[in-house]
Steps between C-alpha positions, in 0.01 A plus 500: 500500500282245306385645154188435347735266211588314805156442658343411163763184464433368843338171484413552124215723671405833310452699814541854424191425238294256712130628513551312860714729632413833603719751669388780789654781666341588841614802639869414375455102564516236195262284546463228233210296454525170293161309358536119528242231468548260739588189302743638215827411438566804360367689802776316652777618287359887455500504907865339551607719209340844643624400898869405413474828220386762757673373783210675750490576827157312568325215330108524571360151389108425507514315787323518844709294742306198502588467157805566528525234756359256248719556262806529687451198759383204348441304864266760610172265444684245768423750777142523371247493808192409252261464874598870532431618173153334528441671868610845342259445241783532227404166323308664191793752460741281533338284194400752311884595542604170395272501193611798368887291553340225285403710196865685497688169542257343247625772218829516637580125444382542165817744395774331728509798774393516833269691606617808654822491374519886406505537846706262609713627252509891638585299837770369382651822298452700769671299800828480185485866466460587853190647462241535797148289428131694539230230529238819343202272458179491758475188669288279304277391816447849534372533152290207535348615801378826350349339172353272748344768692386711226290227323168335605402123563423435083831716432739275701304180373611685115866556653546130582357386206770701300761388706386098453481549153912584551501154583337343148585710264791390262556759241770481220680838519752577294819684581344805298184456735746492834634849387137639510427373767751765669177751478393307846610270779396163626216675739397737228474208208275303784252713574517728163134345407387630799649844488188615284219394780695636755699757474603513866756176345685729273502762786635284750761305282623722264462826627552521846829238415576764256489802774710235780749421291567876362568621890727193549712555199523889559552422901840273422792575577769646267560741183397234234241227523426252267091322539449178381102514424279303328427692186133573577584746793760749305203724369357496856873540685604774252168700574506405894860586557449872516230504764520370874346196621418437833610141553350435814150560334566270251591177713230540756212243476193637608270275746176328364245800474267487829205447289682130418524388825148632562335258201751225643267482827213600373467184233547259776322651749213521247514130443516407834219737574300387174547108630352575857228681395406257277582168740269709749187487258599173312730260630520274192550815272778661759651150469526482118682877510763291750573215284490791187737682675707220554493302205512788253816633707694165519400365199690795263766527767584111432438550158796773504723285673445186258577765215814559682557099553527567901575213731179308623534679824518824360157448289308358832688858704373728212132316478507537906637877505315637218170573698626623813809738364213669264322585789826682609702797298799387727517156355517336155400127404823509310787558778373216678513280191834615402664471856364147524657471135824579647460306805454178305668596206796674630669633194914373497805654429464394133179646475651824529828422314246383222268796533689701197465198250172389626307844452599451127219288496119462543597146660751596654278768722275244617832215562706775710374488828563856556315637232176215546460627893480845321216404230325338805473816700413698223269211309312414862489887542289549167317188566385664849421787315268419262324233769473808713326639271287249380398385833404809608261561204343206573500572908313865408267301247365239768426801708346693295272209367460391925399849579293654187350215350 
């Protein structure tokens, strides 16, 4: 048996006094939770320490299994299908996952430690002990998906903007900074500004997370467990743990509310509607709502894609697209750009070998041609947006001048 003299010499790590660690009995079951932030060496130690200590039956890890696929196999971007991702409308998750990448990796290069390497490093002590591996975490899409669903058109434009600013920002942290920075993950630190406008954020990331990962860890397998967690969930987990979650409820994505699709149709009905009423009374006035339409539509769309330095081709697709797709819930200007980005700018093997590095970087973002095909769906998406809306206003004004002046 291991005494506590023992443990406290392992790996110079202090555990039996570590505010990180914090032991659990369920029902006769250790269960040991350990508080890392995600890019700490001395996460690192305190979790190879505790694992190779304890010796437990299960290692949880905060991992869903597409992270732990990203972590584990470094080839996976090689098998990327980036036409599918755009069909499945994944593209903005998919970048906003990637920005959230850039801002760890940015701080992680800065203290000599990958990012993720807690995890990696619970892996790793697990598979040497024997131990069997519980990926407790929510799948991040999933998460996505439900903040995306719970927050309106200016709320997501708010969300993005967070997550771009991922990409500029260049803080000096120091090491002291890195350990309080275990109060929250990489999700959490994004969108902690917005936590206070909507609450539905803090809901959806923290405590739902919070209530998934505390059936997980209590569902594994075995008489002792040992959780890796980022730090910010063990007030949450150590509440959670003694109620039942239903886990099925908290993975389902609920469909776009009726009343969604409903204003979908009606806008562009209501334009159409608006334009032939008007070309009926006054051609020349019906005409200018066409080319407004039109030009208002393409001309932000393009605009989006030069922000995202498109190919040629792409800017005259998204120009061309823009007006009809708005007229259509099913379509967006910005799949069409970004497929034609992909058609003529078929990203290589490098690209995605590079993708790690290059995400470092606000240059590298646009030179990847992975990540530029993203920021020209999502760019020539927000471009549409706003001409949509701008071109209608102007659409309802002609009327209203044709009909009641």
């Amino acid at each position: 048996m291991i005494t506590d003299i023992v443990i406290d010499k392992i790996a110079g790590c202090d555990l039996v006094n570590s505010e990180n660690i914090h032991r659990l009995d369920l029902e006769g079951r250790e269960i040991i939770l350990i508080g890392t932030a995600h890019i700490s060496k001395v996460s690192v130690e305190e979790v190879k320490a505790l694992i190779e200590a304890e010796k437990p039956d299960t290692v949880c890890i905060e991992l869903c299994q597409a992270r732990y696929q990203a972590i584990t196999e470094a080839d996976r971007w090689k098998n990327t299908d980036i036409a599918k991702i755009i069909r499945e409308r994944k593209a903005p998750l998919l970048l906003a996952n990637l920005i959230m990448s850039s801002y760890q990796k940015k701080l992680a290069k800065k203290f000599g430690i990958q990012p993720g390497q807690e995890m990696k490093q619970a892996i790793a002590s697990a598979e040497a002990i024997g131990a069997e591996i519980c990926l407790a975490d929510r799948d991040l899409q999933v998460t996505m998906l439900r903040l995306w669903r719970s927050t309106g058109f200016w709320g997501k434009l708010k969300i993005l903007f967070q997550f771009m600013l991922g990409i500029f920002m260049d803080e000096e942290l120091t090491e002291e900074d890195m350990e309080k920075m275990k109060s929250k993950d990489m999700l959490s630190a994004a969108l902690e500004e917005l936590s206070t406008a909507f609450p539905q954020i803090k809901s959806i990331v923290i405590d739902e997370r919070d209530q998934y990962l505390a059936q997980k860890i209590k569902s594994a397998p075995g008489e002792k467990i040992v959780a890796v967690l980022g730090a910010g969930h063990i007030p949450g987990i150590t509440e959670e743990i003694h109620r039942d979650h239903n886990l099925t409820e908290l993975t389902e994505v609920a469909p776009a509310p009726k009343i969604n699709k409903i204003i979908g149709w009606s806008i562009p009905v209501l334009i159409i509607a608006l334009i032939i009423l008007t070309f009926s009374v006054d051609q020349t006035t019906g005409t200018e709502q066409i080319l407004t339409w039109i030009l208002w539509n393409g001309s932000l769309s393009l605009l989006g894609a030069i922000v995202a330095l498109s190919h040629p081709l792409s800017m005259l697709t998204a120009f061309l697209a823009a007006p009809i797709s708005s007229l259509s819930p099913l379509m967006a200007a910005g799949w069409f750009a970004g497929l034609t980005e992909a058609l003529v700018r078929k990203p290589s093997v490098s690209d995605f070998e590079n993708l790690a590095e290059d995400i470092h970087t606000v240059s590298g973002f646009w030179r990847n041609k992975v990540t530029r095909i993203l920021l020209v769906v999502v760019f020539v998406n927000l471009g549409s947006t706003a001409g949509t809306i701008i071109g209608g206003a102007e659409v309802v004004s002609r009327f209203i001048s044709t009909f009641f002046n």
